[in-house]
N, CA and C atoms as an extended XYZ file, in Angstrom:
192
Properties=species:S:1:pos:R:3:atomname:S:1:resname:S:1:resid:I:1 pbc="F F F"
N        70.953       15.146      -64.098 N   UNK     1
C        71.199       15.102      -62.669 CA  UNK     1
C        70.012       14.422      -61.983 C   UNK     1
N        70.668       13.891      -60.847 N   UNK     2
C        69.066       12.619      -60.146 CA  UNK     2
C        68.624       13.408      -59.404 C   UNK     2
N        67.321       13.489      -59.188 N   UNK     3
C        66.560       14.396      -57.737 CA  UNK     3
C        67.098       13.248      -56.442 C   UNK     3
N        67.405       14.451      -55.667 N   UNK     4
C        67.481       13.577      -53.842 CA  UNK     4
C        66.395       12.876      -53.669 C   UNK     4
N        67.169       11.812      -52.584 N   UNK     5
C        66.080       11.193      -51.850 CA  UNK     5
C        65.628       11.902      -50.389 C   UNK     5
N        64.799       12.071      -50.118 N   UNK     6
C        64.258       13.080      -49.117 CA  UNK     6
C        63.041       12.500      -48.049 C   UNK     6
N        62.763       12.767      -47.144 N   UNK     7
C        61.706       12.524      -45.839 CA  UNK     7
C        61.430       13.496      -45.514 C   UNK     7
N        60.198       14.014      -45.882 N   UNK     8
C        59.408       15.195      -45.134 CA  UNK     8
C        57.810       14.484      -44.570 C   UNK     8
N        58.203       14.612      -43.132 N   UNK     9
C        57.083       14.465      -42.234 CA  UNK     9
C        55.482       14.830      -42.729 C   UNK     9
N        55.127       15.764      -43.238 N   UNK    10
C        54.132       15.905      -44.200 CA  UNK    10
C        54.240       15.513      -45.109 C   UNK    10
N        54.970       14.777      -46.026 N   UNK    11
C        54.484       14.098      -47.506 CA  UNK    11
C        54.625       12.655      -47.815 C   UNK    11
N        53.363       12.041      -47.938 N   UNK    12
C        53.601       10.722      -48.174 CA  UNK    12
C        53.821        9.539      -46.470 C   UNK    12
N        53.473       10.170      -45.579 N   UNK    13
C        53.672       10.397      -43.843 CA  UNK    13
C        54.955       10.105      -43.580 C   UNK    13
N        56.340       10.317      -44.275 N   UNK    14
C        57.571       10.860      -43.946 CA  UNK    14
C        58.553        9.726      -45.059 C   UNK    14
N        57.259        8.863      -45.906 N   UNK    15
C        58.474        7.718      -46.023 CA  UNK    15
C        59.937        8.439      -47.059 C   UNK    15
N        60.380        7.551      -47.269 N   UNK    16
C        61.663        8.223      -48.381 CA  UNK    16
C        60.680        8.472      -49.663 C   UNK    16
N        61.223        9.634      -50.013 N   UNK    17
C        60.747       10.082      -51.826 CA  UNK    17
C        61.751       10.607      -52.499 C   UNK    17
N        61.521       10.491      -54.042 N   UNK    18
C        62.374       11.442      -54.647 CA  UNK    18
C        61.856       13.090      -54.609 C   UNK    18
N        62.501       13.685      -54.315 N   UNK    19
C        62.531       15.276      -54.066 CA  UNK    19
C        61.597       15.918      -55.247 C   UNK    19
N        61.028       16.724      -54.691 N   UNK    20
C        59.795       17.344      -55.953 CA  UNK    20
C        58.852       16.491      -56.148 C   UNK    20
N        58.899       15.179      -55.695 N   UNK    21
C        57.580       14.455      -56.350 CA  UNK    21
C        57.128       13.571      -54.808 C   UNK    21
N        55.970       12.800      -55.321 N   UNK    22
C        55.237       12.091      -54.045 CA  UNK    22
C        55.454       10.526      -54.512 C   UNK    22
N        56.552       10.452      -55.116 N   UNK    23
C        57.094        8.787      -55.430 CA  UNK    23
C        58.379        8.332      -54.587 C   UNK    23
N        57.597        7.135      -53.519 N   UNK    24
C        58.490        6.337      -52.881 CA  UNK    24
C        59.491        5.781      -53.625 C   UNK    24
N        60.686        5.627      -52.705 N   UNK    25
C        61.480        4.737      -52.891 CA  UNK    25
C        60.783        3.441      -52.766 C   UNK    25
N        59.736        2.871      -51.974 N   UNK    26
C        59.593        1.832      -51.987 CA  UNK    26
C        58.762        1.293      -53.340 C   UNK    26
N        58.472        2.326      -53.385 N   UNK    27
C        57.545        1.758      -54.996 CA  UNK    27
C        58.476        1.815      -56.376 C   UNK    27
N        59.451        2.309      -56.064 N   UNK    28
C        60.779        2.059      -57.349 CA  UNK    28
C        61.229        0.630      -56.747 C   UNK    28
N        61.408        0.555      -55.223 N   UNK    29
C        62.418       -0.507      -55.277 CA  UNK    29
C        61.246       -1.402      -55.412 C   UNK    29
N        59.834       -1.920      -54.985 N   UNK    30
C        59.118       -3.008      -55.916 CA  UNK    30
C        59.139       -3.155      -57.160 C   UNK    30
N        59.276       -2.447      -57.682 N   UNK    31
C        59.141       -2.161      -59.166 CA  UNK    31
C        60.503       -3.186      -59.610 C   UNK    31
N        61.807       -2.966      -59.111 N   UNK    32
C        63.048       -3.297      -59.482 CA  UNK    32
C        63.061       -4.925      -58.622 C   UNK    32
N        62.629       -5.107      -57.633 N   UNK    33
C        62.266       -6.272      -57.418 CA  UNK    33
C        61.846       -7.198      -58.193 C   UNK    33
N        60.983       -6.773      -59.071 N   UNK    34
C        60.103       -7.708      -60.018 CA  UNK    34
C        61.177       -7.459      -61.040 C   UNK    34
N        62.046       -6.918      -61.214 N   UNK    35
C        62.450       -7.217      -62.354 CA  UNK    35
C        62.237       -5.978      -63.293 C   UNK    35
N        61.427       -5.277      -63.265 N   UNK    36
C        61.271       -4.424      -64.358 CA  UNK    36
C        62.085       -3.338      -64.569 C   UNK    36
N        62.596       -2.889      -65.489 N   UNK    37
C        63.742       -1.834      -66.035 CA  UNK    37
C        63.360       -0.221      -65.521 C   UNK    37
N        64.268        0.017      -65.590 N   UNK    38
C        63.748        1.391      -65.218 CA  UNK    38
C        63.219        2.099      -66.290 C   UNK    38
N        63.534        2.116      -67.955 N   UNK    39
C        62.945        2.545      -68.819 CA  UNK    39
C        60.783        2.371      -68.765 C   UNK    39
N        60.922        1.361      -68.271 N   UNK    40
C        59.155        0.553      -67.781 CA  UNK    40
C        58.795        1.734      -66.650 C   UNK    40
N        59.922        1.307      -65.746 N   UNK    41
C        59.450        2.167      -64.653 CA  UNK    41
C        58.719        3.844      -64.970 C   UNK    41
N        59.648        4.312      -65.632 N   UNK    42
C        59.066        5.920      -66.390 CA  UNK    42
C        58.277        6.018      -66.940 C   UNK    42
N        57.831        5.006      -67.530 N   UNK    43
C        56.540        4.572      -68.127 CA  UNK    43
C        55.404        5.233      -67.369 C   UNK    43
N        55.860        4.795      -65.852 N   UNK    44
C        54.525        4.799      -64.940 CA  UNK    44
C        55.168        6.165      -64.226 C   UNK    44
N        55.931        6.687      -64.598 N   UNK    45
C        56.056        7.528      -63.555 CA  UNK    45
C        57.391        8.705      -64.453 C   UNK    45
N        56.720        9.051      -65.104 N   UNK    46
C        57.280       10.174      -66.214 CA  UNK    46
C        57.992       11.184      -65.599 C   UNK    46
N        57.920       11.279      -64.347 N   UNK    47
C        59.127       12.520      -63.899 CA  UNK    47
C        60.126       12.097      -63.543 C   UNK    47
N        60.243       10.670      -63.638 N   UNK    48
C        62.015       10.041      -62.975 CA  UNK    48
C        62.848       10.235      -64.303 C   UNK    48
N        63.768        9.789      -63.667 N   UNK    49
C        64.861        9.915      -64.770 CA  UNK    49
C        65.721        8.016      -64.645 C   UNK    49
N        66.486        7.787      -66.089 N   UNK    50
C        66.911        6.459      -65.790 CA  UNK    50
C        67.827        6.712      -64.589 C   UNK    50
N        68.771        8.048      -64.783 N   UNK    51
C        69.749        8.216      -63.537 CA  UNK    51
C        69.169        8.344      -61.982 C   UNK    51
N        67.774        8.848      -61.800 N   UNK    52
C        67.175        8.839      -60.832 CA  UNK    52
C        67.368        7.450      -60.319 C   UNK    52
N        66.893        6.510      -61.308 N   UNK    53
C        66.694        4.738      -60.780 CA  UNK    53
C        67.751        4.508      -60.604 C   UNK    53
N        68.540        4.561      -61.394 N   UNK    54
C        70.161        4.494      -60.890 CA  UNK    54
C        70.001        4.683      -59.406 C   UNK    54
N        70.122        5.925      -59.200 N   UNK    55
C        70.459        6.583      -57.714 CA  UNK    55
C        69.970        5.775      -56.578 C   UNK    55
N        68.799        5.363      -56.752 N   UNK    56
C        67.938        5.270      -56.016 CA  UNK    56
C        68.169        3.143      -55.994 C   UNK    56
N        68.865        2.630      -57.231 N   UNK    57
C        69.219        1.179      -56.601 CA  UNK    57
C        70.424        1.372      -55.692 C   UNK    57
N        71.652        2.246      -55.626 N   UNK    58
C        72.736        2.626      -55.457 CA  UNK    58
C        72.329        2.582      -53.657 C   UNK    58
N        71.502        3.719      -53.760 N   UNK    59
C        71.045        4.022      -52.293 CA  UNK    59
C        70.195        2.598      -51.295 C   UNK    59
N        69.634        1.837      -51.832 N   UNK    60
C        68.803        0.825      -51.843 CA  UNK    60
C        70.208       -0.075      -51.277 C   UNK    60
N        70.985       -0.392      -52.290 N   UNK    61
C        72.235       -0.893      -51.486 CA  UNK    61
C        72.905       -1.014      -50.538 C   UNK    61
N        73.152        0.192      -50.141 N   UNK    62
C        73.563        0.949      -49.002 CA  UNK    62
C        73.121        0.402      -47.644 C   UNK    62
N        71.971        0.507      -48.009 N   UNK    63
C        70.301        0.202      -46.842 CA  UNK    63
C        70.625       -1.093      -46.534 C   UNK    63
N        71.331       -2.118      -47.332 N   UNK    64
C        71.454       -3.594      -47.268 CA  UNK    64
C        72.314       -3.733      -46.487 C   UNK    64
């Protein structure tokens, strides 16, 4: 299951994150910008999940 994407005014100064952690959406969606997989991505950031990145290009879409 993917953690939410969430905005809390105290964390990170409100931008979007995945829930439980202090990782932007914007730093997944650079990440996916360049090209790099989400398997890479976990690399750097061991509490996502591939379905998280999923979620989180899905939502990124949306935004478009």
């Amino acid at each position: 299951m993917h953690k939410k994407i969430v905005s809390t005014p105290d964390v990170i100064g409100g931008a979007l994150r995945f829930d439980g952690t202090r990782i932007s959406i914007k730093i997944v969606a650079t990440y996916l910008s360049f090209g790099i997989l989400p398997e890479e991505i976990i690399e750097d950031y061991p509490t996502l999940t591939v379905e998280d990145i999923e979620y989180c290009k899905k939502y990124l879409m949306l935004l478009n």
